[in-house]
ZADO-1210 file (C-alpha; in nm, 4 decimals, padded with zeros to 6 digits):
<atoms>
<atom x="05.5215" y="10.6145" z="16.4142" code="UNK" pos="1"/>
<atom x="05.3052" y="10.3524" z="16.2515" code="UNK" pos="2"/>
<atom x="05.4102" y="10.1680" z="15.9391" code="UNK" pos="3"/>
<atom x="05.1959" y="09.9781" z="15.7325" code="UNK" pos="4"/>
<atom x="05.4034" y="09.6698" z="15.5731" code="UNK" pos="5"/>
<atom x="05.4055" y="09.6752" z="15.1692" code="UNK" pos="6"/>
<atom x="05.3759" y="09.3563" z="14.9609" code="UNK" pos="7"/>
<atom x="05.7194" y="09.2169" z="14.7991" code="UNK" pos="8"/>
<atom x="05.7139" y="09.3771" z="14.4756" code="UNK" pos="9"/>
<atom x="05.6201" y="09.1997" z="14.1613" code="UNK" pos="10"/>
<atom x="05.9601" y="09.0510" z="14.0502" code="UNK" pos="11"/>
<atom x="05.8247" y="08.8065" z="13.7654" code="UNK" pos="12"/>
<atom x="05.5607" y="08.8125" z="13.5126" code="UNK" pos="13"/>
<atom x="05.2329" y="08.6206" z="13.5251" code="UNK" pos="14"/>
<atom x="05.3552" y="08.4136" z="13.2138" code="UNK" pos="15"/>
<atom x="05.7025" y="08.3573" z="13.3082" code="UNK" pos="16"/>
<atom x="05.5893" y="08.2359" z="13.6180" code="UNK" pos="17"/>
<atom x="05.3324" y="08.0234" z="13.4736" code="UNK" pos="18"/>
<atom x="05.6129" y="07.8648" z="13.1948" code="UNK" pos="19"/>
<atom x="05.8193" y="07.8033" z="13.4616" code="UNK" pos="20"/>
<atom x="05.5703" y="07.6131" z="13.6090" code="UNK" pos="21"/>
<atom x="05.4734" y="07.4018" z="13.2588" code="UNK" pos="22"/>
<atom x="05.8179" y="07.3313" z="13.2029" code="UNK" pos="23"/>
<atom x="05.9224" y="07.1629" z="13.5623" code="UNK" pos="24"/>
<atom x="05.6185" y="06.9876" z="13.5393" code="UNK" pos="25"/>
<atom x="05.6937" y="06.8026" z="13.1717" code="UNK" pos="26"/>
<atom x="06.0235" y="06.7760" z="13.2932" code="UNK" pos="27"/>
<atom x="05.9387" y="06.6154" z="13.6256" code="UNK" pos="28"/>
<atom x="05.6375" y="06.3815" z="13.4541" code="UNK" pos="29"/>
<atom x="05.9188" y="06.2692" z="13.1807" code="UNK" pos="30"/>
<atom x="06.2223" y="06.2125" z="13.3843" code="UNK" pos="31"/>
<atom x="06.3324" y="05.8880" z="13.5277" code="UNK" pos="32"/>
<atom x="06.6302" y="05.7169" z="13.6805" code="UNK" pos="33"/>
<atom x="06.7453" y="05.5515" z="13.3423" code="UNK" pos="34"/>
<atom x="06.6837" y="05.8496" z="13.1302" code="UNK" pos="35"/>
<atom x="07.0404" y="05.8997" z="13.0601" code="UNK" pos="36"/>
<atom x="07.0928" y="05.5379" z="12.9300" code="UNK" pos="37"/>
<atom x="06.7133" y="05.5375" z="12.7188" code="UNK" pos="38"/>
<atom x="06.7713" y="05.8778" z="12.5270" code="UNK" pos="39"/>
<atom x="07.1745" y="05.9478" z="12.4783" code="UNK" pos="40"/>
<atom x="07.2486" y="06.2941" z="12.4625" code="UNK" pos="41"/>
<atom x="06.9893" y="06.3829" z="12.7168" code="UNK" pos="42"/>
<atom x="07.1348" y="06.5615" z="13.0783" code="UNK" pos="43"/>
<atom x="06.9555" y="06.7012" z="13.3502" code="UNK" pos="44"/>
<atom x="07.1502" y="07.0637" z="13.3288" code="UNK" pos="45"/>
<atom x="06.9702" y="07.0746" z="12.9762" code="UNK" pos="46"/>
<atom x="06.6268" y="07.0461" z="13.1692" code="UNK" pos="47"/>
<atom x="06.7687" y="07.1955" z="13.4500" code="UNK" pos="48"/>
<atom x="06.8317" y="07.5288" z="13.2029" code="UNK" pos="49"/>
<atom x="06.5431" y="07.5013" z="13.0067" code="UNK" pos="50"/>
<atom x="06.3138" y="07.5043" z="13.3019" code="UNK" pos="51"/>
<atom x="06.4820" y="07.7692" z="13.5036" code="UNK" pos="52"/>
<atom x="06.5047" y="08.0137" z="13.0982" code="UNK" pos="53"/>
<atom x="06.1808" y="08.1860" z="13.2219" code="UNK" pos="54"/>
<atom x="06.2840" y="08.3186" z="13.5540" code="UNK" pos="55"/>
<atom x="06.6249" y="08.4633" z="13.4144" code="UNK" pos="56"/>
<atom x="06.5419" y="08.8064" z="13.5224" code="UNK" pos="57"/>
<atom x="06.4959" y="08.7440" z="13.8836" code="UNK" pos="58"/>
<atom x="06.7615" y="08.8584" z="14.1329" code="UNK" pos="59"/>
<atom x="07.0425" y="08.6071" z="14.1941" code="UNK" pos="60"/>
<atom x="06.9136" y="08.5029" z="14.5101" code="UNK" pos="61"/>
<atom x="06.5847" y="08.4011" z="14.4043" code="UNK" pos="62"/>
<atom x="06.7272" y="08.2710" z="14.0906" code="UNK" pos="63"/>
<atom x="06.9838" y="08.0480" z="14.3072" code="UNK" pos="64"/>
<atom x="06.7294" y="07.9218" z="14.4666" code="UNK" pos="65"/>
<atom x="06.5159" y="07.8238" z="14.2168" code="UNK" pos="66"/>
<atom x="06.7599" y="07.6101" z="14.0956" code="UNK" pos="67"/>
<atom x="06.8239" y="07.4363" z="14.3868" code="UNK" pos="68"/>
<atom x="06.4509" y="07.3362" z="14.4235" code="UNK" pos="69"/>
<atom x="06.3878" y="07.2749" z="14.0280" code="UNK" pos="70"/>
<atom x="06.6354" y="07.0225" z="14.0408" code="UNK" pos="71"/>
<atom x="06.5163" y="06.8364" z="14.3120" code="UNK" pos="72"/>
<atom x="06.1472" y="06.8535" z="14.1709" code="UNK" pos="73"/>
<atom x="06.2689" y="06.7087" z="13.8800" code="UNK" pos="74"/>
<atom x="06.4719" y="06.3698" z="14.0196" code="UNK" pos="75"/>
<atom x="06.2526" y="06.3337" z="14.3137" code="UNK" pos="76"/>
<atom x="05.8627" y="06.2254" z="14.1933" code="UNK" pos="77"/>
<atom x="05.7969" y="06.2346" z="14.6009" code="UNK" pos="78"/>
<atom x="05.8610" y="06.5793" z="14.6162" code="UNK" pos="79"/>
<atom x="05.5940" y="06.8505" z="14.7646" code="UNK" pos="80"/>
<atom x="05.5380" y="07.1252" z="14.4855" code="UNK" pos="81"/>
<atom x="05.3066" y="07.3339" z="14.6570" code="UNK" pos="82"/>
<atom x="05.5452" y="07.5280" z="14.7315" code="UNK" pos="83"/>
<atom x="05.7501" y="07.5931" z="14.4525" code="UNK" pos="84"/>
<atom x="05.3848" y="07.6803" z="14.3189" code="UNK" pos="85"/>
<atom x="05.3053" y="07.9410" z="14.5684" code="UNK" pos="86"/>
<atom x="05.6592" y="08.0580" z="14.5756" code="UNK" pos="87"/>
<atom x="05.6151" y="08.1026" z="14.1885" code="UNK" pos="88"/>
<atom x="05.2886" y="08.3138" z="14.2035" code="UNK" pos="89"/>
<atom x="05.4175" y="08.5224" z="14.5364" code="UNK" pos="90"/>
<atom x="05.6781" y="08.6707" z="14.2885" code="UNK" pos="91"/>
<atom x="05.4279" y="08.7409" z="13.9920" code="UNK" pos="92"/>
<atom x="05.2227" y="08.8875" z="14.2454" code="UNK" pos="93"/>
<atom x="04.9579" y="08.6591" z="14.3131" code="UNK" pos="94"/>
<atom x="04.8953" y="08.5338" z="14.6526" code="UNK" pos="95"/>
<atom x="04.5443" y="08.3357" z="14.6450" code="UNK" pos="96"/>
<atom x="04.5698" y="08.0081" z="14.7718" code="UNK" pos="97"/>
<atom x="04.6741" y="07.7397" z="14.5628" code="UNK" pos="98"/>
<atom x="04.2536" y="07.5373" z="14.5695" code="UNK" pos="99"/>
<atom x="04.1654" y="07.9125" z="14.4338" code="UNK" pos="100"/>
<atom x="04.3756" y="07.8763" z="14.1340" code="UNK" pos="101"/>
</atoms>
């Protein structure tokens, strides 16, 4: 018997994905080491939560995950995005490459 292999199904909306996406990047573009001591008040689980708000439906899993690799894209301005990016759009259901976008 033959099976044909189905996609992963669409776990995230187009838009959630894509604010998801807006909101590590401001995040990561505004963060720096002395953040903390600039703007009082300010903590990284605040960011952390806000950036992660859009992807609240996802199984726990994915959503564990995520949060793992948000917080590291945040701290660390080294850090390779490309595939948070694809990850992102794999689970709204787009898989073109990322110099198609």
């Amino acid at each position: 018997m033959t099976t044909t292999p189905t996609p992963d199904p669409t776990l995230l909306d187009r838009s959630a994905a894509e604010a998801a996406l807006y909101r590590v990047a401001v995040c990561a573009f505004t963060y720096h080491p002395g953040k903390p001591v600039d703007e009082p008040g300010w903590s990284l689980d605040e960011d952390l939560a806000w950036c992660l708000a859009p992807l609240a439906g996802l199984p726990d899993e994915h959503f564990a995950e995520f949060a793992a690799t948000v917080r590291t894209l945040i701290v660390t301005p080294t850090a390779d995005r490309q595939a948070f990016i694809r990850r992102l759009l794999a689970l709204s259901g787009d898989n073109r490459p990322l110099d198609a976008l």
